[in-house]
C-alpha positions in Angstrom: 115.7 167.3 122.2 112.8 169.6 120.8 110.2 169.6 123.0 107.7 169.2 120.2 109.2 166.0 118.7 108.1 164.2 122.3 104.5 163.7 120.4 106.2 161.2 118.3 107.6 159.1 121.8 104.8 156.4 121.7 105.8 155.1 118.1 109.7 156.3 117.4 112.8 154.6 116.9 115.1 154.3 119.6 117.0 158.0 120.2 121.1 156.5 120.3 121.2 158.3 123.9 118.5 155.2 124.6 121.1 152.5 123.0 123.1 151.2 125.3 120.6 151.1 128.2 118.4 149.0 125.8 121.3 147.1 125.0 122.2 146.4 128.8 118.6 145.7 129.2 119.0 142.6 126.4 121.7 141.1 127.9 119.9 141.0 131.1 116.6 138.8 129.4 116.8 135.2 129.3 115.0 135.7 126.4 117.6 137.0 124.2 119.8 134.7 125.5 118.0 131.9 123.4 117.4 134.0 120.3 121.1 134.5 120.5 121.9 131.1 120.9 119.8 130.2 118.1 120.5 132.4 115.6 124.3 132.4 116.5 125.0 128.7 116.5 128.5 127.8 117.5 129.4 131.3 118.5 131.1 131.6 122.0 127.6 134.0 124.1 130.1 136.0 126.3 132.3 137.0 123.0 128.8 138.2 122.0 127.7 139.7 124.6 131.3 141.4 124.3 131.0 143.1 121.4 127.9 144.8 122.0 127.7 145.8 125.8 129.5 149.4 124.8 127.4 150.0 121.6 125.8 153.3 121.5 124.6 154.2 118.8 122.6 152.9 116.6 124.5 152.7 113.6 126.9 150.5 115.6 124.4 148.3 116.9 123.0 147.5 113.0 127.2 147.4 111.8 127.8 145.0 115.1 124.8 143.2 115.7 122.2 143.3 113.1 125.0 143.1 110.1 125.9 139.8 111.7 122.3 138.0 112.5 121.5 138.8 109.1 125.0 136.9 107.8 124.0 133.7 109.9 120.2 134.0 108.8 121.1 134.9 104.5 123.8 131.5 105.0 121.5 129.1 106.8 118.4 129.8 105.0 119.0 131.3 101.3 120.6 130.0 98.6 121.4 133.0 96.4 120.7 136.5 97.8 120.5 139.2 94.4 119.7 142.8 94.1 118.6 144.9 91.3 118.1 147.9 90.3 120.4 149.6 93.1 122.2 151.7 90.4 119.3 154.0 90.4 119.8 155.1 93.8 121.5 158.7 95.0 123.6 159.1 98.5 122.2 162.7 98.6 118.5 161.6 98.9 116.1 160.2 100.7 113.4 157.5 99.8 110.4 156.8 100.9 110.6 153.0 99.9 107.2 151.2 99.7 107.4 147.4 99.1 105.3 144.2 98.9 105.5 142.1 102.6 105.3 138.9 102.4 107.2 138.4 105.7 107.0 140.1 109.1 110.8 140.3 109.3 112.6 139.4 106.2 111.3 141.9 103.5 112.3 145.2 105.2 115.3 143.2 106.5 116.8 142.6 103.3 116.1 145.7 101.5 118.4 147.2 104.6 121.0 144.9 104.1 121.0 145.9 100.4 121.3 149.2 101.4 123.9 148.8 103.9 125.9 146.5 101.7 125.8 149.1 98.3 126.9 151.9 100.9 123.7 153.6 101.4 122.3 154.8 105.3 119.7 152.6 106.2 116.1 152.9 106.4 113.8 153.4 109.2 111.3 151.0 109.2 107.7 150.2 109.6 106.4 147.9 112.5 103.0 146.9 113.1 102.1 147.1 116.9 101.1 143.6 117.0 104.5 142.3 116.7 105.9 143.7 120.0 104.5 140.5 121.9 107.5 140.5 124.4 109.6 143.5 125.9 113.2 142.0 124.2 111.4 142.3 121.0 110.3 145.5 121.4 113.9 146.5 122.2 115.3 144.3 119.2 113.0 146.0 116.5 113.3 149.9 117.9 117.6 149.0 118.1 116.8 148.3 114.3 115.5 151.7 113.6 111.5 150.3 113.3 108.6 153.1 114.5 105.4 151.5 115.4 102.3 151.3 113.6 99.3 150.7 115.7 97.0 148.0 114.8 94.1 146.7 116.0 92.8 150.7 117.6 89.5 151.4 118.1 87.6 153.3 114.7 87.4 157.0 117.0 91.3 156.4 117.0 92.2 155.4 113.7 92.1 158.8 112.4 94.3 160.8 115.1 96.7 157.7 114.8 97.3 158.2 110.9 98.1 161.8 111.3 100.4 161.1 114.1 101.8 158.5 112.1 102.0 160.5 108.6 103.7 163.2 110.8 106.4 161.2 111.9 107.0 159.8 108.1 107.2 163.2 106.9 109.9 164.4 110.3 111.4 161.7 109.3 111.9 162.2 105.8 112.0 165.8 105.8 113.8 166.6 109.2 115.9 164.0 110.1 116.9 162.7 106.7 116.5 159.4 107.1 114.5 157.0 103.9 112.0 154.7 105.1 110.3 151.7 104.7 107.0 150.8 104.6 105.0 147.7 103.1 102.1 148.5 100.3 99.3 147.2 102.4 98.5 146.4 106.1 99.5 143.0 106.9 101.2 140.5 104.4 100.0 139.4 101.4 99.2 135.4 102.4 97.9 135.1 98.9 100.8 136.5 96.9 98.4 139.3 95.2 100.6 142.3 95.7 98.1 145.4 95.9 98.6 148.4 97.2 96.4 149.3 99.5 95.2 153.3 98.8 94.3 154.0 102.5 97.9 153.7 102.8 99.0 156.6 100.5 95.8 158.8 101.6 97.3 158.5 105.2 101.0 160.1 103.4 99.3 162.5 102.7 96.5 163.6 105.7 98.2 166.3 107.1 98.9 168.2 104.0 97.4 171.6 103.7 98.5 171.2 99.7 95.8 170.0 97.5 97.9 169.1 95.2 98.9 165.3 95.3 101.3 165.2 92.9 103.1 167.7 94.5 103.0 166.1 97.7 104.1 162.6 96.3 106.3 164.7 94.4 108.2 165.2 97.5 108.0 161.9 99.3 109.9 160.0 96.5 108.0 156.8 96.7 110.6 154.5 95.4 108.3 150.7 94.7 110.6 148.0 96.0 110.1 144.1 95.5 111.5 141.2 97.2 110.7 138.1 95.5 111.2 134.6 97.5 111.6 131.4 95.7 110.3 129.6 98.1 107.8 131.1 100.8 108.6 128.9 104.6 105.2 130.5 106.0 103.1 129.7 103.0 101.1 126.2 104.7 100.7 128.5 107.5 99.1 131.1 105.1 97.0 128.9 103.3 95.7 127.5 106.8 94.7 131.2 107.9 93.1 131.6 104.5 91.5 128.1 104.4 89.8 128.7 108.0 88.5 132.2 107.1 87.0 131.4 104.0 85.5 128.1 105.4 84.5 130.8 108.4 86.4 128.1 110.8 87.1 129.8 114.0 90.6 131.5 113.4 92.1 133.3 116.7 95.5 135.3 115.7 97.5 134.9 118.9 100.7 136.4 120.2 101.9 132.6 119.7 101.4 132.9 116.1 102.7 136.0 114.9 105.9 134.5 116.9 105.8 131.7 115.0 105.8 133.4 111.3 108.5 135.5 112.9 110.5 132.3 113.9 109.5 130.0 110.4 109.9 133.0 108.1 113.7 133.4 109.5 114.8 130.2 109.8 113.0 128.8 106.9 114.6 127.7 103.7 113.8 130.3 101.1 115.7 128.8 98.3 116.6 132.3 95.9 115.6 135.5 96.9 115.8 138.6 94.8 115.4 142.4 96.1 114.6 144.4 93.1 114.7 148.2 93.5 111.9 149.4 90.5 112.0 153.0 90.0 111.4 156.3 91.4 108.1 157.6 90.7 108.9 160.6 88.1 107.3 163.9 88.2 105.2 163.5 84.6 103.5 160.0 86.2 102.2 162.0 89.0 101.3 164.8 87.3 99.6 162.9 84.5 97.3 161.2 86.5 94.1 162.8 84.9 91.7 162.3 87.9 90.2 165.6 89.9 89.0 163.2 92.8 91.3 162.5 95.8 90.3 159.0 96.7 90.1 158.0 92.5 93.6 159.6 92.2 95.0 157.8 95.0 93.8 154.9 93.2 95.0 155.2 90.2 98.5 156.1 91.7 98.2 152.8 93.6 97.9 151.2 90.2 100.9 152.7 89.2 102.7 151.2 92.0 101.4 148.0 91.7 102.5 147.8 87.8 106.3 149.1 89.6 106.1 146.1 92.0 104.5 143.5 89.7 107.7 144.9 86.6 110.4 144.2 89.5 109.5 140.7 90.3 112.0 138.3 89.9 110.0 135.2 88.7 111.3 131.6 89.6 111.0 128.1 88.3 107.9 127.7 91.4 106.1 130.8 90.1 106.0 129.0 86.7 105.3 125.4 88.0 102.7 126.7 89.9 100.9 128.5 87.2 101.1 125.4 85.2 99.8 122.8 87.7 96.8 125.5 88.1 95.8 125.9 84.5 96.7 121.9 84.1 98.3 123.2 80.9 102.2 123.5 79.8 102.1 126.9 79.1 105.5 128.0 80.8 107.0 124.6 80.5 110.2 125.9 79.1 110.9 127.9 82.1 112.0 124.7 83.9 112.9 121.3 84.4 110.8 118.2 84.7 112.8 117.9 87.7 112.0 121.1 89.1 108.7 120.6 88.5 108.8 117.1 90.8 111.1 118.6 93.5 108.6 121.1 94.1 105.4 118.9 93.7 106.9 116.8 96.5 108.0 119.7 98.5 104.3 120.5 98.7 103.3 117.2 99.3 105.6 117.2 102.7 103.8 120.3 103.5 100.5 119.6 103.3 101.4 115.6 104.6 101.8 117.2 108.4 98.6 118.9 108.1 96.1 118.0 111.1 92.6 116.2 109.2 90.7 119.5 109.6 92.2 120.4 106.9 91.6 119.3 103.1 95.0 118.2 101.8 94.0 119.3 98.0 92.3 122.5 99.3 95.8 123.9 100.9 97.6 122.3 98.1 95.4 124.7 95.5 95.9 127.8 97.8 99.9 127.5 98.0 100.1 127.2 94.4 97.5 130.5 94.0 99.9 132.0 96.2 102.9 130.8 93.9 101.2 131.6 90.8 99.7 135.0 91.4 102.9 136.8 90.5 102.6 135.3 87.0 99.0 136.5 86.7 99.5 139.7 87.8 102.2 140.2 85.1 100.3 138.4 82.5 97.3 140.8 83.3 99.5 144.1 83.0 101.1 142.5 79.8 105.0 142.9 81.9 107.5 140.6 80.4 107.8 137.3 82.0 
């Protein structure tokens, strides 16, 4: 290995002459030996443990391992799994593929399964630091081709990180010829307002000597991806976090919770999920961004990845109920049934039922449906077609 890529050994993907000693390493932890059981219900652990001991690579591990948990976790949890848009994808590039996160795992999950399943290599992907809250998660995520994103770093910090960081997007784009993923904002979007965040793109682009953004975008190809759940499992646990820190209600983020998304947002009934693949951002956008100010054109880019995202959502029957219930008006009634629109009443009333009495019942109710409904504004507001 090139001496000089050892900079990148604090955030990287696992190298495949790291795989099978990882792997070993899993089999060893009790640990995995319940997320296996779990997530592999009714399969015989030593046949398991089997086929994977020998894996080496990485590619093997995703085609053997991660192929399969996401099999048992698409079946036990999603009704209908859809892509679109995959067409506009060439074998002879590489992506840079910037999507909307409304779940830790899931979202960058199942844009690599789409991938993997239409033939394409898969991406490396995005982590935030916070995540790795035990050592067989750590060797899960970096087996899965994830890099680490620091969070939480003191301010004198946050700058050297985002160039380390942007230079290992750009090896990795650029060197290694790999895509990768990377959601449009830090953390998820608990409110289901998909904005991208413009820090984000400034930090693409901080170690480029070329003043020229739309050459440097140019070259990334920033290709807007968005994965659009029927049904959101974390949302009560959203609108609980969002509840307490607008009501300034102490709110402590713990190891134990970001476990528990992790858990819920996998196992979780989704109903239909959709991963839409927009478009690549085209030369003329970038370059017909009329703004001479780095921070107002990264802004303005933003907002054209944003209108990308917000075009490529797949709206369901609970997007349009929600809306309605907000507004206390029928505007979208013809996009479903009365029946719908009772089935998911009640599966909000079960929600908010099990909530502990700190917690206003109709206050969480009217945060889930904002969540629900903001995809529907958000198009409304950019006059996209519903």
């Amino acid at each position: 290995m090139n001496n000089s890529l050892y900079v990148f050994d604090e955030i990287r993907t696992y190298h495949d002459n790291e795989v099978n000693s990882a792997i070993r390493y899993l089999i060893d932890d009790p640990e995995f030996a319940v997320f296996i059981r779990y997530l592999f219900r009714g399969v015989d652990r030593n046949e398991l443990i089997n086929s994977i001991k020998d894996i080496s690579t990485i590619a093997e591990f995703q085609d053997k391992f991660v192929k399969a948990a996401m099999e048992a976790i698409i079946k036990r949890s999603i009704d209908e799994l859809s892509y679109s848009g995959v067409e506009q994808l060439e074998k002879d590039k590489v992506y840079l593929f910037l999507s909307n996160h409304r779940d830790i795992v899931l979202d960058s999950s199942l844009i690599n399964y789409a991938l993997y399943m239409h033939g394409f290599t898969t991406s490396q992907v995005a982590i935030g630091g916070n995540l790795l809250i035990s050592p067989m998660i750590t060797h899960m995520v970096k087996l899965n081709k994830s890099f680490i994103v620091k969070r939480n770093i003191p301010p004198r910090e946050l700058y050297n990180n985002s160039k380390l960081l942007s230079s290992y997007i750009s090896h990795t784009l650029f060197e290694t010829r790999e895509s990768v993923w990377i959601a449009q904002r830090e953390g998820r979007a608990k409110d289901g307002n998909d904005k991208t965040q413009y820090s984000l793109l400034k930090m693409l682009c901080i170690n480029d000597d070329d003043k020229d953004l739309a050459g440097v975008f140019q070259r990334i190809n920033v290709f807007p991806v968005t994965v659009s759940y029927e049904l959101d499992p974390c949302d009560v646990l959203k609108a609980i976090e969002l509840y307490s820190i607008a009501n300034k209600i102490p709110y402590v983020k713990t190891h134990q919770t970001d476990f528990q998304s992790m858990i819920t947002g996998m196992q979780g009934f989704k109903g239909r999920v959709e991963v839409g693949f927009s478009s690549l951002l085209t030369d003329d956008e970038l370059k017909n961004i009329d703004e001479h100010q780095p921070n107002n054109w990264l802004k303005k880019l933003a907002a054209i990845i944003d209108n990308r995202i917000f075009s490529s959502y797949r709206l369901w029957e609970t997007n349009y109920i929600a809306y309605d219930l907000l507004s206390d008006k029928a505007m979208f009634h013809d996009k479903y049934t009365e029946q719908a629109k009772e089935t998911f009443i009640n599966y909000l009333r079960e929600k908010t039922d099990k909530l502990e009495t700190i917690y206003p019942k109709e206050e969480i109710n009217k945060i889930i449906l904002n969540m629900y409904a903001n995809p529907v504004k958000n198009k409304l507001l950019n006059n996209l077609p519903l």
